[in-house]
MARNU-757461 format. One record per residue: residue number from 1; x, y, z of N, C-alpha, C, O, CB in turn. Coordinates in Angstrom, 3 decimals, decimal comma. Glycine has a CB too. Layout:
# residues N
{NUM {X Y Z} {X Y Z} {X Y Z} {X Y Z} {X Y Z}}
...
***
This chain:
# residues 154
{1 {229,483 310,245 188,261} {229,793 309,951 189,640} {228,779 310,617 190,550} {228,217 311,705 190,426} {231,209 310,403 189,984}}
{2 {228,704 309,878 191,307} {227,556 310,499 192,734} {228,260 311,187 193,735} {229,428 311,553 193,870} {226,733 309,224 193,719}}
{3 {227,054 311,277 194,515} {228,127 311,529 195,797} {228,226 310,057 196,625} {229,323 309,950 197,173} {227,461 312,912 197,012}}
{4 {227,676 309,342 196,760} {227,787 308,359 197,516} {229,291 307,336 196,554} {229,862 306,579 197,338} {226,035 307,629 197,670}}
{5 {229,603 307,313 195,768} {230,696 306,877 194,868} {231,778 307,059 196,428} {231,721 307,883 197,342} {231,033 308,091 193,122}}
{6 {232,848 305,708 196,142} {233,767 306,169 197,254} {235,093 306,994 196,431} {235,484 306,880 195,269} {234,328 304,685 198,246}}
{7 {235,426 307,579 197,196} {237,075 308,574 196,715} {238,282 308,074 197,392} {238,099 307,708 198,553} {237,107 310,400 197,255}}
{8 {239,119 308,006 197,062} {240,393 307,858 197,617} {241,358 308,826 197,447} {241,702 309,118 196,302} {240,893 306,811 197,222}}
{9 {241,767 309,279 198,238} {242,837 310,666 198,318} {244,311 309,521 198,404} {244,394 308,425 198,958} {242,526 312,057 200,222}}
{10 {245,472 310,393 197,528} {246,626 309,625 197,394} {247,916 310,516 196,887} {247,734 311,144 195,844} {246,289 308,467 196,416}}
{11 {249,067 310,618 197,458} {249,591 311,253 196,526} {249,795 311,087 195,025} {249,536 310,064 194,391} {250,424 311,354 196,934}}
{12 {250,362 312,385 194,466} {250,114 312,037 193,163} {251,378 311,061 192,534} {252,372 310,596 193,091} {249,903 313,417 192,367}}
{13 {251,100 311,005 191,728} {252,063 309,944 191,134} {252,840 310,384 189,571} {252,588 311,364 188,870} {251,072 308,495 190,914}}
{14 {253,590 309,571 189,397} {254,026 309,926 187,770} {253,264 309,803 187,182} {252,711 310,836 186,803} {254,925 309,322 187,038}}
{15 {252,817 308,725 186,797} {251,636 308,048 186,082} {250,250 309,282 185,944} {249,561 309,356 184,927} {251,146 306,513 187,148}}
{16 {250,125 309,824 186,689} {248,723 310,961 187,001} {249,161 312,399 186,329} {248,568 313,398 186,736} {248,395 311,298 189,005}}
{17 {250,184 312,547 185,309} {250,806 313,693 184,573} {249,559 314,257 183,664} {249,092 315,394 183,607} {252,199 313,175 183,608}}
{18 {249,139 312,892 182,883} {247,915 313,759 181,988} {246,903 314,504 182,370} {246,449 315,555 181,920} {247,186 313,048 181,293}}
{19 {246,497 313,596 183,572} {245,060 313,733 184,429} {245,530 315,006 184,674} {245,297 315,962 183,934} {244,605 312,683 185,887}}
{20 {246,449 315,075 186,096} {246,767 316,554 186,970} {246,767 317,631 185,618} {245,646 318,121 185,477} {248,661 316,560 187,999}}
{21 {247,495 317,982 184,871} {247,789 318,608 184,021} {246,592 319,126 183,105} {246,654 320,289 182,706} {248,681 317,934 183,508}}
{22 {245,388 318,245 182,711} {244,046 318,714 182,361} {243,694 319,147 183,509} {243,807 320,361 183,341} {243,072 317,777 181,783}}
{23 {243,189 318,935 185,033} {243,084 319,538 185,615} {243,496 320,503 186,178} {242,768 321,134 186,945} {242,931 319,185 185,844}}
{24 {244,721 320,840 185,941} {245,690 322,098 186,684} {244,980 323,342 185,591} {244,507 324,389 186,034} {247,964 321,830 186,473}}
{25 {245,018 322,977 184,041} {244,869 323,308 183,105} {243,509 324,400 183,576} {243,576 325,625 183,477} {244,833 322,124 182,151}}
{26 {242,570 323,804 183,982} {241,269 323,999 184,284} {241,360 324,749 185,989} {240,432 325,426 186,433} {240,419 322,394 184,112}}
{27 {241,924 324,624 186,334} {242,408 325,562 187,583} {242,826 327,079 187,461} {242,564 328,066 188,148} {243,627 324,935 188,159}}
{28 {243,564 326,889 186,343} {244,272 328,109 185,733} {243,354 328,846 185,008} {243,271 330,071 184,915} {245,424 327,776 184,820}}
{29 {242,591 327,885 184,443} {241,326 328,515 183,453} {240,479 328,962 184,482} {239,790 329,792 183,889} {240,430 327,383 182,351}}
{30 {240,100 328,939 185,627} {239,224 328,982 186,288} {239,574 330,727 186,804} {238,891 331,750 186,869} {239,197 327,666 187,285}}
{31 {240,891 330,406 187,079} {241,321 331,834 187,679} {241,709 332,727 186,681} {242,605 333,508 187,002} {242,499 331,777 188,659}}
{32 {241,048 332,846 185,021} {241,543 333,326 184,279} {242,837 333,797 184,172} {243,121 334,808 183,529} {240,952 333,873 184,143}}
{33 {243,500 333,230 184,667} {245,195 332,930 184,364} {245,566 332,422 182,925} {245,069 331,395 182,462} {245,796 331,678 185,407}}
{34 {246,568 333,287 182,169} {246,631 332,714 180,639} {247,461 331,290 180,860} {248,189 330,867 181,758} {247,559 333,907 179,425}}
{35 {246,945 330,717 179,473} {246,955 329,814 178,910} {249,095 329,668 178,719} {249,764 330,444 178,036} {245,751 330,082 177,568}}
{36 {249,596 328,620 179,446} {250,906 328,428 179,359} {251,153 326,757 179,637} {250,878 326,300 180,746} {251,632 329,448 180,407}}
{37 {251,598 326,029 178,739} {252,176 324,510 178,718} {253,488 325,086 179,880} {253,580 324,768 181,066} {252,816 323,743 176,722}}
{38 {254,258 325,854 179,230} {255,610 326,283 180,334} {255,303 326,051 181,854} {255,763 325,253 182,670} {256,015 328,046 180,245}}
{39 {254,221 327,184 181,948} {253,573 326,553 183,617} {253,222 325,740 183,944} {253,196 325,486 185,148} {252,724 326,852 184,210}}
{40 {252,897 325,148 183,266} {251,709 323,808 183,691} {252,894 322,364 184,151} {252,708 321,435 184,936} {250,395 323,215 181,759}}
{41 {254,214 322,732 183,198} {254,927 321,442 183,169} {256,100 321,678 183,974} {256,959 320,873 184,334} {255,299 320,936 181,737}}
{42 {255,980 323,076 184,225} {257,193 323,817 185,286} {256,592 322,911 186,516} {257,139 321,938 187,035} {257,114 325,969 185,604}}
{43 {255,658 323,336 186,756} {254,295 322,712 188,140} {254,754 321,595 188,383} {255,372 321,232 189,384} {252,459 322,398 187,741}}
{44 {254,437 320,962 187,388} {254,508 319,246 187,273} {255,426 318,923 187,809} {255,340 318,384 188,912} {254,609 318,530 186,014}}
{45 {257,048 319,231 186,978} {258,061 318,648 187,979} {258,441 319,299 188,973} {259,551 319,057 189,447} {259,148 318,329 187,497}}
{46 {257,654 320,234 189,503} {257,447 320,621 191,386} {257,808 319,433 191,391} {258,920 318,909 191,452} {255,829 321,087 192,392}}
{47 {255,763 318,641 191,252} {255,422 317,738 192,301} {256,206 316,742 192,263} {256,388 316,065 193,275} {254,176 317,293 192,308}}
{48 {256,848 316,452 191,027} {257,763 314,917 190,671} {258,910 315,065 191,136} {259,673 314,131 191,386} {258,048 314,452 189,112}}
{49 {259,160 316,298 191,309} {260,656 316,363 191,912} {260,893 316,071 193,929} {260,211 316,828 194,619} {261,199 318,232 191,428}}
{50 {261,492 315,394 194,434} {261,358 314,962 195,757} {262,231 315,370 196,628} {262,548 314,856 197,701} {261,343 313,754 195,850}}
{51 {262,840 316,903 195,811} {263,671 317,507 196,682} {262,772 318,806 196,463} {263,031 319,760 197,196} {265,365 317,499 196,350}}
{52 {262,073 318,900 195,831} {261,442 319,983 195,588} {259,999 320,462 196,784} {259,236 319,592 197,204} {261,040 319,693 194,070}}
{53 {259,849 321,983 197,188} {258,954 321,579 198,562} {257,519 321,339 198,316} {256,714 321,110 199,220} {258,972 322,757 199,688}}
{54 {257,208 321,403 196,981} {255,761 320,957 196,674} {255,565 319,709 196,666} {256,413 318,822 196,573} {255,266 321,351 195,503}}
{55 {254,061 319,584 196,796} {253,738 318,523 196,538} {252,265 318,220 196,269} {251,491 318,989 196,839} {254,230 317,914 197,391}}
{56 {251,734 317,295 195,548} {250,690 316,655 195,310} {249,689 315,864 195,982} {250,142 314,967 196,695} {250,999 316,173 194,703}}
{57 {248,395 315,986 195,923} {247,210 315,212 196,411} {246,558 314,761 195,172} {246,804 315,473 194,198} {246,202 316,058 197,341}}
{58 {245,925 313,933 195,006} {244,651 313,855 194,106} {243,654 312,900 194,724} {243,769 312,084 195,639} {244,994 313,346 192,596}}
{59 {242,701 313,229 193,992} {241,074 312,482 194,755} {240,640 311,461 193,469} {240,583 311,763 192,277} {239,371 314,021 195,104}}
{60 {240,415 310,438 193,966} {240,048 309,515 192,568} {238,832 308,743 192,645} {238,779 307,815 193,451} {241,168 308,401 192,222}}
{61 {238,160 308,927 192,139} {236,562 307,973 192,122} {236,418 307,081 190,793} {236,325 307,490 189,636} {235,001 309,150 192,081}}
{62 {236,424 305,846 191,225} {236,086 304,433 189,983} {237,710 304,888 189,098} {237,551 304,599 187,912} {233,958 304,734 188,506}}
{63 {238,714 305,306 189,264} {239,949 304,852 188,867} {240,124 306,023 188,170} {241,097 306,183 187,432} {240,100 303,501 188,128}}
{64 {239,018 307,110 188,382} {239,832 308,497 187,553} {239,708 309,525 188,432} {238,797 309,602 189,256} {239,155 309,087 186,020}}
{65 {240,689 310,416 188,280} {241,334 311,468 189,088} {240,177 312,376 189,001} {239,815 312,593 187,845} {242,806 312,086 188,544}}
{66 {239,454 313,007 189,999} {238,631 314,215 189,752} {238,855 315,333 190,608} {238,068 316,276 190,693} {237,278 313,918 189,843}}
{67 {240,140 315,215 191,373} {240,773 316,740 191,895} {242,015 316,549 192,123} {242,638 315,496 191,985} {240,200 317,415 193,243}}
{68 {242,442 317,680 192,518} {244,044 317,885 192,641} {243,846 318,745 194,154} {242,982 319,580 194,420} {244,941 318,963 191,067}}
{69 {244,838 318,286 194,934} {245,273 319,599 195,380} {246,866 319,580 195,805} {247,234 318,640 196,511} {244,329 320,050 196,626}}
{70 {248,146 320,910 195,274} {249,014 321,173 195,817} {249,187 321,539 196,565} {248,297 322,228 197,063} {249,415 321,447 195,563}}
{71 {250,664 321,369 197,380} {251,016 321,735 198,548} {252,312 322,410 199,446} {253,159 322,540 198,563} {250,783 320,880 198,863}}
{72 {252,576 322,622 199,984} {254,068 322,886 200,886} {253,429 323,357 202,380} {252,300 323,529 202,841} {255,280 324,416 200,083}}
{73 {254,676 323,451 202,811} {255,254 323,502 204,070} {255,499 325,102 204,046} {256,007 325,725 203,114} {256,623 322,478 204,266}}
{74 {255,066 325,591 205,177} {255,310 327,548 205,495} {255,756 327,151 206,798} {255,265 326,211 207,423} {253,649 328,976 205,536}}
{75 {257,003 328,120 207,333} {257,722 328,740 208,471} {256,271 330,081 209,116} {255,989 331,246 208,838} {259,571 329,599 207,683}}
{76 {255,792 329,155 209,936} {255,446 330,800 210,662} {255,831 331,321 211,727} {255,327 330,992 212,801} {254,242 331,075 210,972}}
{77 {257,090 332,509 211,602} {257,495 333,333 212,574} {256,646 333,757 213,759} {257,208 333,643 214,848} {257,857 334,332 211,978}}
{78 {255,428 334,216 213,764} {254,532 335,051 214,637} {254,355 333,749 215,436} {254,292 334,117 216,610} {253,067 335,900 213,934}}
{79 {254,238 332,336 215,383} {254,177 331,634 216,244} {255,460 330,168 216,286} {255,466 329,175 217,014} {252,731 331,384 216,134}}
{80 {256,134 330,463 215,522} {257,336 329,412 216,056} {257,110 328,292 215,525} {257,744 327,401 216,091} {257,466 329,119 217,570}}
{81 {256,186 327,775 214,285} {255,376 327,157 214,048} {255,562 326,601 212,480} {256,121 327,416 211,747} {254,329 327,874 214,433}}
{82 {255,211 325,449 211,911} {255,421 325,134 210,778} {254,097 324,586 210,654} {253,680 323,643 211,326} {256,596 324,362 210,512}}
{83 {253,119 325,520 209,327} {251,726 324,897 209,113} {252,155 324,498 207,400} {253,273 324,552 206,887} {250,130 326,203 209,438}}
{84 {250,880 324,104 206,785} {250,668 323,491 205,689} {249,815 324,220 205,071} {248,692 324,430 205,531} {250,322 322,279 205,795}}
{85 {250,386 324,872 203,545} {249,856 325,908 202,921} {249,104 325,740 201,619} {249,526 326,569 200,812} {250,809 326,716 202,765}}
{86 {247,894 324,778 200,975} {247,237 324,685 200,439} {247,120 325,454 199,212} {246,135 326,190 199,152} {246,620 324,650 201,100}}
{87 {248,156 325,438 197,917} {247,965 326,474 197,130} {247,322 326,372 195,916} {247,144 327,169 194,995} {248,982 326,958 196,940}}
{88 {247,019 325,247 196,105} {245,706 324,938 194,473} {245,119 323,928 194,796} {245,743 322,936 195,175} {246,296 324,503 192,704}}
{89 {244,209 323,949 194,742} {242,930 322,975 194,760} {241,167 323,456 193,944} {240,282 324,298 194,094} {242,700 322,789 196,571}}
{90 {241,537 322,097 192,942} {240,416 322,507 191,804} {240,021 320,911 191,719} {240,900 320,049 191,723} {241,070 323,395 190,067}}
{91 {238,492 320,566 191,636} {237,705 319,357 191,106} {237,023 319,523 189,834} {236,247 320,478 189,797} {236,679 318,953 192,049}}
{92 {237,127 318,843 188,820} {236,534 318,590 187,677} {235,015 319,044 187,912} {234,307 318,656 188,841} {236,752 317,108 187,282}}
{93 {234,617 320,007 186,822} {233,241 320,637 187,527} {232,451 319,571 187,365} {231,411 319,564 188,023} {232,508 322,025 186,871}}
{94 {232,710 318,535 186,553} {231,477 317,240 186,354} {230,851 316,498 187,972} {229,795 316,027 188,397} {232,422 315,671 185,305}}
{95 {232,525 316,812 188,574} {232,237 315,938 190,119} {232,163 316,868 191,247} {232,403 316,279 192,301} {233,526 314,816 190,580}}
{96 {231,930 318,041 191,388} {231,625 319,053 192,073} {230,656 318,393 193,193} {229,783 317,542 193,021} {231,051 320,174 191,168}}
{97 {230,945 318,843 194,039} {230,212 318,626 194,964} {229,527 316,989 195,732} {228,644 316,717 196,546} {229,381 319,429 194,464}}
{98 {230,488 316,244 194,945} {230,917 315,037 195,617} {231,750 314,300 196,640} {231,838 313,122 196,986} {231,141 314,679 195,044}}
{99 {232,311 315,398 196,982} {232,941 315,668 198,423} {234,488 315,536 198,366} {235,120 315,302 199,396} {232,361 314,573 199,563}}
{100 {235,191 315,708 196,978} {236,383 315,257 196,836} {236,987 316,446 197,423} {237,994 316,210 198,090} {236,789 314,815 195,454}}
{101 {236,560 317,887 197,327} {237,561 319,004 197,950} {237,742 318,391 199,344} {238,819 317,956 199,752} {236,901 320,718 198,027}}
{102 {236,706 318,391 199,975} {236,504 318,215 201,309} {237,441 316,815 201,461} {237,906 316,960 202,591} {234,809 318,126 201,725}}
{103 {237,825 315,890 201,081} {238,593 314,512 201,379} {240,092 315,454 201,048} {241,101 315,200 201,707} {238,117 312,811 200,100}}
{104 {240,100 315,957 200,552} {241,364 316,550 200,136} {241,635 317,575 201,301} {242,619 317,468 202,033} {241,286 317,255 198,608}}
{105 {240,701 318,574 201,425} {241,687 319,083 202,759} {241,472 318,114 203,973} {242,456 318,233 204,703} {241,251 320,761 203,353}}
{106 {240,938 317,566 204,282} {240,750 316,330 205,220} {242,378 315,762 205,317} {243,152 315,704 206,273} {239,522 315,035 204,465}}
{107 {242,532 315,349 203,786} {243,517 314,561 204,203} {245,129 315,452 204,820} {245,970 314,926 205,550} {243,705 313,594 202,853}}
{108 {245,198 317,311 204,098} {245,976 317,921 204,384} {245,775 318,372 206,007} {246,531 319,236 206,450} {246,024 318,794 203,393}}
{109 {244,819 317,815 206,821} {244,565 318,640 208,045} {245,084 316,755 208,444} {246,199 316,801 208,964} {242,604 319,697 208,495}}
{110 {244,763 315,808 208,370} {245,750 314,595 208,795} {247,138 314,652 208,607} {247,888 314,291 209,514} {245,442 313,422 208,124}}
{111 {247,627 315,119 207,392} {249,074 315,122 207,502} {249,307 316,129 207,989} {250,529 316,229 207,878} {249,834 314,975 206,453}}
{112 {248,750 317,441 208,737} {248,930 318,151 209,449} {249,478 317,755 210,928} {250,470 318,227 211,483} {247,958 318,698 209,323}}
{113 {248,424 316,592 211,516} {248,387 316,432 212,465} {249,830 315,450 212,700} {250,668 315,602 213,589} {247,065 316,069 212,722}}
{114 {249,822 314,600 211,806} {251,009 313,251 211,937} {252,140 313,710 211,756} {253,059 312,902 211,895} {250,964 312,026 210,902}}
{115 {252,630 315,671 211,251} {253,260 315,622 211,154} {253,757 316,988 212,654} {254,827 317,592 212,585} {253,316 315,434 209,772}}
{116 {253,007 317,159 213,541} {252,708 318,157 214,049} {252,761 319,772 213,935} {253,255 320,653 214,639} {253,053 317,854 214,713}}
{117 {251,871 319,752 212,475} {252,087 321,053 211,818} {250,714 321,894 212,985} {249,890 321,389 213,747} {251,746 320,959 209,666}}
{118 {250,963 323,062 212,693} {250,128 324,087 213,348} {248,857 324,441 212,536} {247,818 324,663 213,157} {250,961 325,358 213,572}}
{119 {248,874 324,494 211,435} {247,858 324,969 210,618} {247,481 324,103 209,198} {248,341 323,236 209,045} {248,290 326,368 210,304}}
{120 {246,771 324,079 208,442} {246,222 324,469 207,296} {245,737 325,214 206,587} {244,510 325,251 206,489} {245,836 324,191 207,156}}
{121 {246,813 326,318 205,632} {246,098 327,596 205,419} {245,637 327,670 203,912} {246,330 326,887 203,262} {247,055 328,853 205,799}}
{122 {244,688 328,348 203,095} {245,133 328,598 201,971} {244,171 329,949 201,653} {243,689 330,590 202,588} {245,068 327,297 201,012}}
{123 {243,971 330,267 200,446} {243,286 331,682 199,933} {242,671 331,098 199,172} {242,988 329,990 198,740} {244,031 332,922 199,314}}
{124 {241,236 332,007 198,725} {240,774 331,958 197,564} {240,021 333,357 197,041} {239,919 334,286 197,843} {239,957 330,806 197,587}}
{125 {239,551 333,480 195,830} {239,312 334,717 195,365} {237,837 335,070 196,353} {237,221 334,201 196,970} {239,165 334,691 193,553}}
{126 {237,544 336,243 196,329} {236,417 336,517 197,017} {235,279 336,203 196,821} {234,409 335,979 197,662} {236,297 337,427 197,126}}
{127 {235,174 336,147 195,123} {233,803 335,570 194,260} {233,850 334,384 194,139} {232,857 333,941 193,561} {233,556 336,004 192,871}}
{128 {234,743 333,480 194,499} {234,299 331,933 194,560} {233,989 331,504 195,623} {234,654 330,957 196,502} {235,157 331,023 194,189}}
{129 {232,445 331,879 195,508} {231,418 331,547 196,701} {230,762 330,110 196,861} {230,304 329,504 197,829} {230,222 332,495 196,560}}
{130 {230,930 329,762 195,277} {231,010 328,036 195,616} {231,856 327,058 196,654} {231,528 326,111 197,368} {231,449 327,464 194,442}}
{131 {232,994 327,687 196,416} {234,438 326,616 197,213} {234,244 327,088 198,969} {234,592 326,355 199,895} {236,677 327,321 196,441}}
{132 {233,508 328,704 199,169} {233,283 329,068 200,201} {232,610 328,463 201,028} {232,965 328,220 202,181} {232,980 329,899 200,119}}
{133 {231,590 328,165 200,530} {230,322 327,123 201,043} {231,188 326,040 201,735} {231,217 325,913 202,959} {229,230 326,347 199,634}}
{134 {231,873 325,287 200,895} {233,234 324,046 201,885} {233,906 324,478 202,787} {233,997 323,916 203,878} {234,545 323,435 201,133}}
{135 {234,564 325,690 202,438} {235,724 326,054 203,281} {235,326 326,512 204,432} {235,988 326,201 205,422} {236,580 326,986 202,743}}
{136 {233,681 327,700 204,643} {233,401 327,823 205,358} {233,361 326,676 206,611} {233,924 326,789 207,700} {232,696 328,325 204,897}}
{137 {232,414 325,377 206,072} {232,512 324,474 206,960} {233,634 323,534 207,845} {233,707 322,655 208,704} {231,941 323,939 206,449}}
{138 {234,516 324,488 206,883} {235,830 323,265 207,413} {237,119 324,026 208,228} {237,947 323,498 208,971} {236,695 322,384 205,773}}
{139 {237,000 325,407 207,837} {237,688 326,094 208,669} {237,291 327,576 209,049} {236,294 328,166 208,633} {238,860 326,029 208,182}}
{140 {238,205 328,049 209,877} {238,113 329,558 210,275} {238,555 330,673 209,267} {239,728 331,014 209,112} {238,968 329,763 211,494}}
{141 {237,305 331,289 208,489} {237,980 332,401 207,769} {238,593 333,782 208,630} {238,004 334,395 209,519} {236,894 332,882 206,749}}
{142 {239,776 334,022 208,147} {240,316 334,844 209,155} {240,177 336,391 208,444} {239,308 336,471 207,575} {241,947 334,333 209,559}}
{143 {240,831 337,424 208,691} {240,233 338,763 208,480} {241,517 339,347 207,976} {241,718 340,533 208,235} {239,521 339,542 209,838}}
{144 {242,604 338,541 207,147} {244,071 338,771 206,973} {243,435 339,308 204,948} {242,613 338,846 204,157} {245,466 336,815 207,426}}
{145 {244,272 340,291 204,941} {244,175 340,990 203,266} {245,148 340,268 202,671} {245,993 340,011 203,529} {244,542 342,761 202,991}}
{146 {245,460 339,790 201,566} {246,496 339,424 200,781} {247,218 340,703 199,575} {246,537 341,207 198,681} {245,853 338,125 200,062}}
{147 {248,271 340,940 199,749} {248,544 341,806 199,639} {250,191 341,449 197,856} {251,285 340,964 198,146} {248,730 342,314 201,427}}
{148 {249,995 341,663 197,041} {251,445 341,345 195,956} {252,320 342,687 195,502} {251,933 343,732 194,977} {250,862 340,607 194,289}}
{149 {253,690 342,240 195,920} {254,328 343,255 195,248} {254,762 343,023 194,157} {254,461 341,881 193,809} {255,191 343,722 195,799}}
{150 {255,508 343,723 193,214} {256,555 343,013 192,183} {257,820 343,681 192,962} {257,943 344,662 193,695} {256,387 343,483 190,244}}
{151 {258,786 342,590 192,406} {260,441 342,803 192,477} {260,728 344,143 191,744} {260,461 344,640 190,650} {261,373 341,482 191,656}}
{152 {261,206 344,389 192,547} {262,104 345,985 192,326} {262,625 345,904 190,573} {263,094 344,848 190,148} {263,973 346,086 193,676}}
{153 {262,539 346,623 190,036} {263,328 346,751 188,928} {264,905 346,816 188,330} {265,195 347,983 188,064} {262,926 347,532 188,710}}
{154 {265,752 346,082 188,111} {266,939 346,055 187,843} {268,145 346,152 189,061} {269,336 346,122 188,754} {266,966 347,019 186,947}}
***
């Protein structure tokens, strides 16, 4: 695939289980996150489930899937506000840089707008200076630390 190849962003579908799932696969691998089918298919029926608050994107060029990105809905208190929280997004490294990330948050900053959300937020690790290069162009990096606790013990 090129870059000039056209993409179509769509939600995901049933049918797109194998695809998403090699790619989620490779998401997880990316963030050296171990190796779990449990997660991967926990994920899945997130997106298939339609009471559930996730949800699915994928980017498709000539009839095969070459990104994913998940999604939900965040409450933000500090402004009264309901934005759209971007929590995985990975492209097949073959199609890198064919502009499918970029159609993908594109399309989460449209359903932003149609739905009158406030934001589009998401994170990424500090050393993925590749995905930076996009994100830079597409939004405001802000100066917020991410911070994990664990649950209290017993």
């Amino acid at each position: 695939m090129s870059a000039s190849d056209p993409l179509t962003v769509r939600p995901v579908a049933d049918f797109d289980e194998s695809r998403w799932k090699e790619l989620f696969r490779g998401y997880r691998e990316f963030y050296h996150l171990p190796e779990s089918e449990e997660i991967v298919a926990h994920v899945w029926g997130w997106l298939t489930d339609p009471d559930h608050e996730s949800e699915g994107l994928v980017a498709e060029a000539d009839g095969r899937i070459i990104a994913i990105a998940d999604y939900r809905r965040f409450s933000r208190p500090s402004t009264g506000t309901v934005g759209i929280w971007l929590d995985d997004l990975f492209t097949d490294p073959e199609s890198r840089g064919t502009g499918a990330g970029r159609a993908l948050i594109a399309r989460l900053q449209q359903i932003a707008a149609d739905e009158g959300r406030s934001v589009v937020r998401w994170i990424t690790a500090d050393d993925n200076t590749q995905a930076q290069f996009l994100y830079d162009r597409m939004a405001t990096k802000t100066n917020w630390l991410t911070y994990d606790a664990a649950p209290a013990e017993g």
